[in-house]
Gaussian input, Z-matrix of N, CA and C with variables (Angstrom, degrees):
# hf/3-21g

backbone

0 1
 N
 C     1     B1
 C     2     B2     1     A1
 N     3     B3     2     A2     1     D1
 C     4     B4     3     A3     2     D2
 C     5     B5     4     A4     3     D3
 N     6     B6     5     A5     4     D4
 C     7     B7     6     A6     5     D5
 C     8     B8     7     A7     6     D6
 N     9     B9     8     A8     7     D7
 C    10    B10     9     A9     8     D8
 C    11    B11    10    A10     9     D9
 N    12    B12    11    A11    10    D10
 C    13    B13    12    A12    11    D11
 C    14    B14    13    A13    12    D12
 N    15    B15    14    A14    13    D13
 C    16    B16    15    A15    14    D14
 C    17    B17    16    A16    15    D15
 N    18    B18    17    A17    16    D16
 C    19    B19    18    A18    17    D17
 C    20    B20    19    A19    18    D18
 N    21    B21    20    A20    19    D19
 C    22    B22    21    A21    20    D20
 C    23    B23    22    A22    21    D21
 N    24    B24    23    A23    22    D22
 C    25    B25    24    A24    23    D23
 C    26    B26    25    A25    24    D24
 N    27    B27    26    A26    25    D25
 C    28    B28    27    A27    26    D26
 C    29    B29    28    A28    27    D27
 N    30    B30    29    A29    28    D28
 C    31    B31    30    A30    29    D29
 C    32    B32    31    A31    30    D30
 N    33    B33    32    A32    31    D31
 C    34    B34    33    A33    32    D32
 C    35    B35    34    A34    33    D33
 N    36    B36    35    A35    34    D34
 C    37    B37    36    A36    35    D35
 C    38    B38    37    A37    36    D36
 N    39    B39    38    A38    37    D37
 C    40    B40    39    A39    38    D38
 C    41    B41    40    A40    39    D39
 N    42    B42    41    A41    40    D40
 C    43    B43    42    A42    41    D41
 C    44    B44    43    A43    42    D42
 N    45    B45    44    A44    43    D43
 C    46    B46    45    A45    44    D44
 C    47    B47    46    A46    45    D45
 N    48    B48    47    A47    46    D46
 C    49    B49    48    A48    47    D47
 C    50    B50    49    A49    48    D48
 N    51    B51    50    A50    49    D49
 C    52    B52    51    A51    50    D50
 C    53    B53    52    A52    51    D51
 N    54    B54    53    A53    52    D52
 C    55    B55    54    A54    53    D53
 C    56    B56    55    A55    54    D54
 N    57    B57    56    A56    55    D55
 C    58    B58    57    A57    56    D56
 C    59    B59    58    A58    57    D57
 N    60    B60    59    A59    58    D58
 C    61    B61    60    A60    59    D59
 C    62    B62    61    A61    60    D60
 N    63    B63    62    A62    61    D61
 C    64    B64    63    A63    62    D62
 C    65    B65    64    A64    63    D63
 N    66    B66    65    A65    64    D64
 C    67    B67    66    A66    65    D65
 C    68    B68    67    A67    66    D66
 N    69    B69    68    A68    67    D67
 C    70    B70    69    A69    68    D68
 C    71    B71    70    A70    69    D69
 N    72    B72    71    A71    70    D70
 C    73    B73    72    A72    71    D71
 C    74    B74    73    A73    72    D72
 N    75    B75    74    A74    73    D73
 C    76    B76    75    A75    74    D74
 C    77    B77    76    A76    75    D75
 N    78    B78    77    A77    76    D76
 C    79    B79    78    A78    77    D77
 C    80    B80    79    A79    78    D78
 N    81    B81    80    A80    79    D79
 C    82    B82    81    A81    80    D80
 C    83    B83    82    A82    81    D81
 N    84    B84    83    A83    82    D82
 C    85    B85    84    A84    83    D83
 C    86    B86    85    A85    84    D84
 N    87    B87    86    A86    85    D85
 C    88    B88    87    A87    86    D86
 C    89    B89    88    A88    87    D87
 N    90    B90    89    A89    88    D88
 C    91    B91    90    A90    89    D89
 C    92    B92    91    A91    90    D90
 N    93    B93    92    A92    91    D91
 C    94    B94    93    A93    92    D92
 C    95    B95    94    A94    93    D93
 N    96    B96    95    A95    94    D94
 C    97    B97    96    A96    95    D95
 C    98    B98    97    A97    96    D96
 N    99    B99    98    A98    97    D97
 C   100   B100    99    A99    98    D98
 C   101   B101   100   A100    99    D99
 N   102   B102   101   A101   100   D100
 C   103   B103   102   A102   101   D101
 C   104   B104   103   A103   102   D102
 N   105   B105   104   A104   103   D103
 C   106   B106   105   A105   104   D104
 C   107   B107   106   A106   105   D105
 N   108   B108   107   A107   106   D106
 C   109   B109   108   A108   107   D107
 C   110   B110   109   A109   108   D108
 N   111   B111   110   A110   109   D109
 C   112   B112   111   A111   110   D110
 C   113   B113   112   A112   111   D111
 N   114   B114   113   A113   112   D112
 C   115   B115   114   A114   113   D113
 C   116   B116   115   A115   114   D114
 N   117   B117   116   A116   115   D115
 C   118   B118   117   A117   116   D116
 C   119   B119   118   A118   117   D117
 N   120   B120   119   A119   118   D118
 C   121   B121   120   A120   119   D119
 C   122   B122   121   A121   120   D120
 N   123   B123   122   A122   121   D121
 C   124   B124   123   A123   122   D122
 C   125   B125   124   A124   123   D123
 N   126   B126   125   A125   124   D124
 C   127   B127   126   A126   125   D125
 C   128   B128   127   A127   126   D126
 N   129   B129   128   A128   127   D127
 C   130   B130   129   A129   128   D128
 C   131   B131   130   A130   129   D129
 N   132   B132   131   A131   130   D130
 C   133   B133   132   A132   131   D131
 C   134   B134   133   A133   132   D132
 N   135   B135   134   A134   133   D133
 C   136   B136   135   A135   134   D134
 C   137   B137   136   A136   135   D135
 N   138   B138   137   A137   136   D136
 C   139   B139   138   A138   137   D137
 C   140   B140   139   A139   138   D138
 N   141   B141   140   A140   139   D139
 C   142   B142   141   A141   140   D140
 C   143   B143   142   A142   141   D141
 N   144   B144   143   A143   142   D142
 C   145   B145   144   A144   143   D143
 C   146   B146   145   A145   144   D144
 N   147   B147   146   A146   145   D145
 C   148   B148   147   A147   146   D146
 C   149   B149   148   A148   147   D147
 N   150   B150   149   A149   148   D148
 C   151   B151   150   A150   149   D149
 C   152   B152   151   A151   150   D150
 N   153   B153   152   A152   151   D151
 C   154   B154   153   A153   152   D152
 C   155   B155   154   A154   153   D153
 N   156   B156   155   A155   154   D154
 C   157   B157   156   A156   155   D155
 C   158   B158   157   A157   156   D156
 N   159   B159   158   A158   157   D157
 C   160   B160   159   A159   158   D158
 C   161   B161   160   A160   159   D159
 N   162   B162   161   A161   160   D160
 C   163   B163   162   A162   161   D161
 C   164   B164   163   A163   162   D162
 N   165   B165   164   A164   163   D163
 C   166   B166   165   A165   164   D164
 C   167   B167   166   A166   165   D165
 N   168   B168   167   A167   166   D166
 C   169   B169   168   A168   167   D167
 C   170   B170   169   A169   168   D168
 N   171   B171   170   A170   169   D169
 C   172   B172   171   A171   170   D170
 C   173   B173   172   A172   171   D171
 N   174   B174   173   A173   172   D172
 C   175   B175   174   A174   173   D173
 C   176   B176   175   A175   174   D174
 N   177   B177   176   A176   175   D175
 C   178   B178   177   A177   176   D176
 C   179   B179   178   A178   177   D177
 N   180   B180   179   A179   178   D178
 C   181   B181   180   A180   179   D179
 C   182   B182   181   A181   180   D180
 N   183   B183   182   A182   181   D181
 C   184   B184   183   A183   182   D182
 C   185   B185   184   A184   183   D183
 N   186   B186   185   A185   184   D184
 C   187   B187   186   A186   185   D185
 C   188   B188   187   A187   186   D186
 N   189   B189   188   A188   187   D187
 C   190   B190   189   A189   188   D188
 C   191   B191   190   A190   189   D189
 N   192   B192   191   A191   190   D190
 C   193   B193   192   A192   191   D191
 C   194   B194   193   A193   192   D192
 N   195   B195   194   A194   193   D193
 C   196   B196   195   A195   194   D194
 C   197   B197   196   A196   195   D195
 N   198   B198   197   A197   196   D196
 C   199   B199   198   A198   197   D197
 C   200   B200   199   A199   198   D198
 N   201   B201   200   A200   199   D199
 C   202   B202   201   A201   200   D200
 C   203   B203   202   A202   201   D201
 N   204   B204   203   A203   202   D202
 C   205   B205   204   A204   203   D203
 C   206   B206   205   A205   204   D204
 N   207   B207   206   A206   205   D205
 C   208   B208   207   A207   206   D206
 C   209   B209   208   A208   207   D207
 N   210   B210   209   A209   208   D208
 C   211   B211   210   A210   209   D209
 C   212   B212   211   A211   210   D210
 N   213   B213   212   A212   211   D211
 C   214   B214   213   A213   212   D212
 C   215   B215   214   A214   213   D213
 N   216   B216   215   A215   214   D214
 C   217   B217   216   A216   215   D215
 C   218   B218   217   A217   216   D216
 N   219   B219   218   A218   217   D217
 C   220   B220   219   A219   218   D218
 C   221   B221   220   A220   219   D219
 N   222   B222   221   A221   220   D220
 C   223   B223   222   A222   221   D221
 C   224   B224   223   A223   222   D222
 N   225   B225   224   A224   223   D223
 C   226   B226   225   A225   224   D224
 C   227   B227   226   A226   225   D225
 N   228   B228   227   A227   226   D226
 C   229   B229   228   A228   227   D227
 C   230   B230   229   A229   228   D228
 N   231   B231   230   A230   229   D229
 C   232   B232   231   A231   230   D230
 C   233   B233   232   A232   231   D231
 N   234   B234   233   A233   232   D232
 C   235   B235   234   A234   233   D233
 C   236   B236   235   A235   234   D234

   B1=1.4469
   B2=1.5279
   B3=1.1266
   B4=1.8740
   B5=1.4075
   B6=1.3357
   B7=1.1767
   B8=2.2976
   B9=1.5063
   B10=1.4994
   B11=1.9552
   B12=1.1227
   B13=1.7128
   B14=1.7707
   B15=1.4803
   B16=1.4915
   B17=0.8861
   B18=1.6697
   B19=1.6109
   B20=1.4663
   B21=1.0220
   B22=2.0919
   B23=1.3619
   B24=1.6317
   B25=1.9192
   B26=1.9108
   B27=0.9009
   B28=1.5308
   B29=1.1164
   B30=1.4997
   B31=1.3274
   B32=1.6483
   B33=1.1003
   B34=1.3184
   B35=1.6884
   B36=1.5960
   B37=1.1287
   B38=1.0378
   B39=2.0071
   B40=1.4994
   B41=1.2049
   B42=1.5857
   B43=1.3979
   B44=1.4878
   B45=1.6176
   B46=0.8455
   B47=1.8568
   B48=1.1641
   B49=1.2625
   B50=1.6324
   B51=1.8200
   B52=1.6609
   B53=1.3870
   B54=1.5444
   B55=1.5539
   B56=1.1434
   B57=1.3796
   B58=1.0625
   B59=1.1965
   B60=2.0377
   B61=1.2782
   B62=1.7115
   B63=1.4024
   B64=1.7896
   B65=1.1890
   B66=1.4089
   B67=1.2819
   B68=1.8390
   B69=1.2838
   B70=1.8532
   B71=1.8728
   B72=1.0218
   B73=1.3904
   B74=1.5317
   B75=1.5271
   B76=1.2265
   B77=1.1412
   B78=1.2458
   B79=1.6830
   B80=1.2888
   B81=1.2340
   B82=1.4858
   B83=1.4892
   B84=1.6619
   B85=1.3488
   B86=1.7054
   B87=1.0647
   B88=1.8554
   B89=1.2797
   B90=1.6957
   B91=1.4638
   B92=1.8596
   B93=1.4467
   B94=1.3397
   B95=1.2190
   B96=1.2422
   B97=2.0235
   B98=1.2862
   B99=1.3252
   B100=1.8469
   B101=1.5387
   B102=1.1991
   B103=1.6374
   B104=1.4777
   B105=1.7371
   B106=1.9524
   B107=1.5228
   B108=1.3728
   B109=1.2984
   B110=1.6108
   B111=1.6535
   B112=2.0305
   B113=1.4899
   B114=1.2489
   B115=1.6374
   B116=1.8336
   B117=1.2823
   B118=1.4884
   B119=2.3620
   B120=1.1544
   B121=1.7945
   B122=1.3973
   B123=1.5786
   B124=1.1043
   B125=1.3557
   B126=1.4484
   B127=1.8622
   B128=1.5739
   B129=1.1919
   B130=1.1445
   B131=1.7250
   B132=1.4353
   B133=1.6711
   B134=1.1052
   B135=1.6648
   B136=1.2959
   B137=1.5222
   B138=1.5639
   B139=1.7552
   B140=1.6539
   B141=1.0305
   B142=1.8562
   B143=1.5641
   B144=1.2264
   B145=1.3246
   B146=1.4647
   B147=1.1987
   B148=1.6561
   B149=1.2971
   B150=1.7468
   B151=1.2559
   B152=1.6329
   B153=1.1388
   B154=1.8485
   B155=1.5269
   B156=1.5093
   B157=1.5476
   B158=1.5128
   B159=1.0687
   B160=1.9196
   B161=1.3623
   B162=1.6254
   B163=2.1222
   B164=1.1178
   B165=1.0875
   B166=1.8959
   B167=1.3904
   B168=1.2565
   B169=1.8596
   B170=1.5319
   B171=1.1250
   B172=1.5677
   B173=1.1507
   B174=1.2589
   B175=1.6042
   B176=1.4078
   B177=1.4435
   B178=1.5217
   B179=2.0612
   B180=1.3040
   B181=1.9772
   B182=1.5107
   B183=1.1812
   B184=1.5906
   B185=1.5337
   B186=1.2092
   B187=2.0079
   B188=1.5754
   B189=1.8012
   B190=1.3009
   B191=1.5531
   B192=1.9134
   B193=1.0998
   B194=2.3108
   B195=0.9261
   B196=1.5193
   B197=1.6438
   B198=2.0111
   B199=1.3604
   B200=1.3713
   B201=1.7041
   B202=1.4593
   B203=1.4526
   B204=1.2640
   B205=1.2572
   B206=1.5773
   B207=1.2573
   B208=1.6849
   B209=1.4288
   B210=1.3517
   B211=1.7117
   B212=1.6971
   B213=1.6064
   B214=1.4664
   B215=1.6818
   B216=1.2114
   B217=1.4417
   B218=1.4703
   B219=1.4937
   B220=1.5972
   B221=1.4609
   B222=1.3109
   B223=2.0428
   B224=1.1199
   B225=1.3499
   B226=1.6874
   B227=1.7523
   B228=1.2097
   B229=1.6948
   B230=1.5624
   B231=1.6166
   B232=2.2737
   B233=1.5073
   B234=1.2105
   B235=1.3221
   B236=1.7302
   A1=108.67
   A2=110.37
   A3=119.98
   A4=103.83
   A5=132.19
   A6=124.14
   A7=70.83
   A8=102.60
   A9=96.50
   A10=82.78
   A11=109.25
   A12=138.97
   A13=90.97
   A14=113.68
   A15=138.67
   A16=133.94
   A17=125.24
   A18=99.37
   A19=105.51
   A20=97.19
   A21=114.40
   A22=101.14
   A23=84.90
   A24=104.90
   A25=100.11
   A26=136.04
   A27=134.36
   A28=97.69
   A29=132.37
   A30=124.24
   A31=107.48
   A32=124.97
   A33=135.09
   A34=120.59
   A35=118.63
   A36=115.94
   A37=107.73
   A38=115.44
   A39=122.52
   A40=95.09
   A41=123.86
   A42=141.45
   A43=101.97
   A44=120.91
   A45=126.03
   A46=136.56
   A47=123.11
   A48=147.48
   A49=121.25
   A50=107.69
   A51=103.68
   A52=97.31
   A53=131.92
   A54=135.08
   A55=104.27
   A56=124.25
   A57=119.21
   A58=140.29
   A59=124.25
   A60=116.50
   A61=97.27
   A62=99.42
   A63=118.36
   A64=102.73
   A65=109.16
   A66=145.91
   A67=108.67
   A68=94.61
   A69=73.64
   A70=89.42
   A71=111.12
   A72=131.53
   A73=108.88
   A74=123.74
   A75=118.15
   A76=139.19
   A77=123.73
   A78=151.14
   A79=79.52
   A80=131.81
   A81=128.71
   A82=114.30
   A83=125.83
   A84=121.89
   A85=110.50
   A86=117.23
   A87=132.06
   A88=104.42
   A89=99.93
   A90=122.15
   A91=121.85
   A92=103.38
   A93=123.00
   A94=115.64
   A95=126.39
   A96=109.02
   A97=115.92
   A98=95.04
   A99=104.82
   A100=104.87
   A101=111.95
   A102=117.91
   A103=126.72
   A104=79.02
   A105=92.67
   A106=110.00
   A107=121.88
   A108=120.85
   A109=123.81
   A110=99.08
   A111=102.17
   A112=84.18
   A113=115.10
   A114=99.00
   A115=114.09
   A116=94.76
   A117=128.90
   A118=77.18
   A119=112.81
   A120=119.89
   A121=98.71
   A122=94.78
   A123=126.95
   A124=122.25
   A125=97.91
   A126=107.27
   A127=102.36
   A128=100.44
   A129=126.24
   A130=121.74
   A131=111.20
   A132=117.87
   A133=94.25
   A134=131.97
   A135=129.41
   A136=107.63
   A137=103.33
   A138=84.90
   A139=90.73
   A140=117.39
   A141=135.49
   A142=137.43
   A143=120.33
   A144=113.59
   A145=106.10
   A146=115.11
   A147=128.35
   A148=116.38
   A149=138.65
   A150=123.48
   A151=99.06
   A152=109.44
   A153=105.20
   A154=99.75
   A155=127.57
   A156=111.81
   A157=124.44
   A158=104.67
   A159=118.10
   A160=112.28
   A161=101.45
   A162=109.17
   A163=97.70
   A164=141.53
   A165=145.13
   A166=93.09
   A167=148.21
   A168=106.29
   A169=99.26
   A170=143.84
   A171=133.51
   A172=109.74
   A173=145.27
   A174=130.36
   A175=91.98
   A176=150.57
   A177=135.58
   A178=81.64
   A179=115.76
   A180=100.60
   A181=109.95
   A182=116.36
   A183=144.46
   A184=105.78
   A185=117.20
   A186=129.60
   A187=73.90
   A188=80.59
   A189=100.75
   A190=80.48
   A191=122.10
   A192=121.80
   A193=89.67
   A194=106.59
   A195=134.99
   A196=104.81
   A197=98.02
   A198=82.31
   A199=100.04
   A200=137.04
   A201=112.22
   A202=107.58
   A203=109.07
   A204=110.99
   A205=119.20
   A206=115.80
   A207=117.64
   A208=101.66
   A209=104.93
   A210=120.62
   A211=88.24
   A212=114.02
   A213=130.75
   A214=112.68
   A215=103.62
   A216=99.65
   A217=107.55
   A218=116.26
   A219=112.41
   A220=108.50
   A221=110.86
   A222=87.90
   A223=76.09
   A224=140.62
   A225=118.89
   A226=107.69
   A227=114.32
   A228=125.03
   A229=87.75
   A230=113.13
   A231=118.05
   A232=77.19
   A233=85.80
   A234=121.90
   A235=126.40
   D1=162.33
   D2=-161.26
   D3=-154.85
   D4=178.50
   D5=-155.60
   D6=-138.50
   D7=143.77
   D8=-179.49
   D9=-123.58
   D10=148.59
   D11=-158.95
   D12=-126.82
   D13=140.98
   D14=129.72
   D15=-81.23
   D16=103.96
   D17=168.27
   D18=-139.87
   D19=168.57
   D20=-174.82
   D21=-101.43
   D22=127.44
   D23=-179.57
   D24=-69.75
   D25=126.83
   D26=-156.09
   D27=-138.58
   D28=-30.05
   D29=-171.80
   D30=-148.74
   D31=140.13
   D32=174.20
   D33=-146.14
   D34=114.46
   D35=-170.28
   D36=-164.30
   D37=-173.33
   D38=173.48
   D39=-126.66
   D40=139.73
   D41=161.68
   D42=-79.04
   D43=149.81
   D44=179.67
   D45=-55.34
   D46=18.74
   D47=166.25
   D48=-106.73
   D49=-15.22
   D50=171.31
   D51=104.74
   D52=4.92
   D53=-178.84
   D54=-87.39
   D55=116.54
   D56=154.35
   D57=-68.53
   D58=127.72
   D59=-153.24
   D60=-135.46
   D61=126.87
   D62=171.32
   D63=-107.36
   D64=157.97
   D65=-154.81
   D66=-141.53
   D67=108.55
   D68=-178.17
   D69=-138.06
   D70=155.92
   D71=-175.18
   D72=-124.72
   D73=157.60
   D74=149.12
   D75=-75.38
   D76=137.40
   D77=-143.20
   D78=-53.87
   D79=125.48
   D80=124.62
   D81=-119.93
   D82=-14.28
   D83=175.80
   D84=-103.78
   D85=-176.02
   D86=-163.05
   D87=46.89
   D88=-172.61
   D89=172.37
   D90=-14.78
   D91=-45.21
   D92=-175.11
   D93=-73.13
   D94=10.09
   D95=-156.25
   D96=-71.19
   D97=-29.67
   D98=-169.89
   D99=-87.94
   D100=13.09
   D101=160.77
   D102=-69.99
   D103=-19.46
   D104=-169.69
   D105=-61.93
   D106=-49.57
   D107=169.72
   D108=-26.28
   D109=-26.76
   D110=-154.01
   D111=-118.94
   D112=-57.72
   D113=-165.93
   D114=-65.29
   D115=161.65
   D116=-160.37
   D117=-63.29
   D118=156.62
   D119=170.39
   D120=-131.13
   D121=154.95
   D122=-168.74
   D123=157.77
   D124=-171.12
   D125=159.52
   D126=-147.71
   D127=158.65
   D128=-173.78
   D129=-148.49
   D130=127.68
   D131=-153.65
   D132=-127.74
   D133=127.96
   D134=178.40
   D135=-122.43
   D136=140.82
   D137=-176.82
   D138=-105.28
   D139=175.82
   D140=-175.83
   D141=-146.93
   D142=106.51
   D143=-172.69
   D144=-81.71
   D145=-32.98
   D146=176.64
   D147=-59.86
   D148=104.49
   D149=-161.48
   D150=-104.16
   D151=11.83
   D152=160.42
   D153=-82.30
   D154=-41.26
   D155=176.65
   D156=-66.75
   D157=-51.49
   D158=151.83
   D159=-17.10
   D160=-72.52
   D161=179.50
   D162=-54.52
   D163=-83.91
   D164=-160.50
   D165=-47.97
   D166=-51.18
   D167=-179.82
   D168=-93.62
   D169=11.52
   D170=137.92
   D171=-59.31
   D172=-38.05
   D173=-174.95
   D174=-94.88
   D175=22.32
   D176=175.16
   D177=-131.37
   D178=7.18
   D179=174.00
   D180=-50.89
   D181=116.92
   D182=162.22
   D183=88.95
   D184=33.76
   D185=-173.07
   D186=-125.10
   D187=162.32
   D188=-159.96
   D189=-107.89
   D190=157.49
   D191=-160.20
   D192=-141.39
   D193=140.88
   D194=166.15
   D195=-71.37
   D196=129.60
   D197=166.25
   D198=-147.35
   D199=159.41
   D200=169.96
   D201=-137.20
   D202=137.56
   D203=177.21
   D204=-97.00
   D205=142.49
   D206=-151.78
   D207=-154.02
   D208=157.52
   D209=168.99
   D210=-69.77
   D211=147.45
   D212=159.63
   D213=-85.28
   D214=133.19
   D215=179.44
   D216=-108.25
   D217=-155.98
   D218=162.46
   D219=-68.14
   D220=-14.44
   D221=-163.25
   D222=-68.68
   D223=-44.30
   D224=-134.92
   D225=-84.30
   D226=9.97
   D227=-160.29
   D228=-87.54
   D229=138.43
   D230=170.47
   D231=-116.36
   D232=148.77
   D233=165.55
   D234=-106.55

């Protein structure tokens, strides 16, 4: 069992070094709002060297985005 989170893509950008930096807030706008009551609040800022992760919350800017928090197992282990 995992705890599943709402949050709103709020910010999408590059800091001056080429990092890509998201911005996500808790859901209070779209489909989701009335999630706000249940999901976990906050914010949460991710920086990114990977600009395929960067694009994918650029095409979800101001959509509300799914998240779940979970025990890591082996699948989730890189080698």
């Amino acid at each position: 069992m995992g705890v599943k989170a709402m949050f709103y893509v709020n910010h999408v950008g590059k800091n001056a070094s080429g990092i890509g930096v998201v911005k996500l807030n808790a859901t209070t706008k779209g489909d989701y709002a009335a999630w706000s009551k249940y999901t976990p609040s906050g914010n949460i800022e991710i920086s990114s060297l990977n600009e395929n992760a960067t694009a994918w919350f650029e095409e979800r800017l101001g959509k509300d985005v799914a998240l779940t928090f979970g025990d890591p197992d082996e699948a989730d282990l890189t080698v």
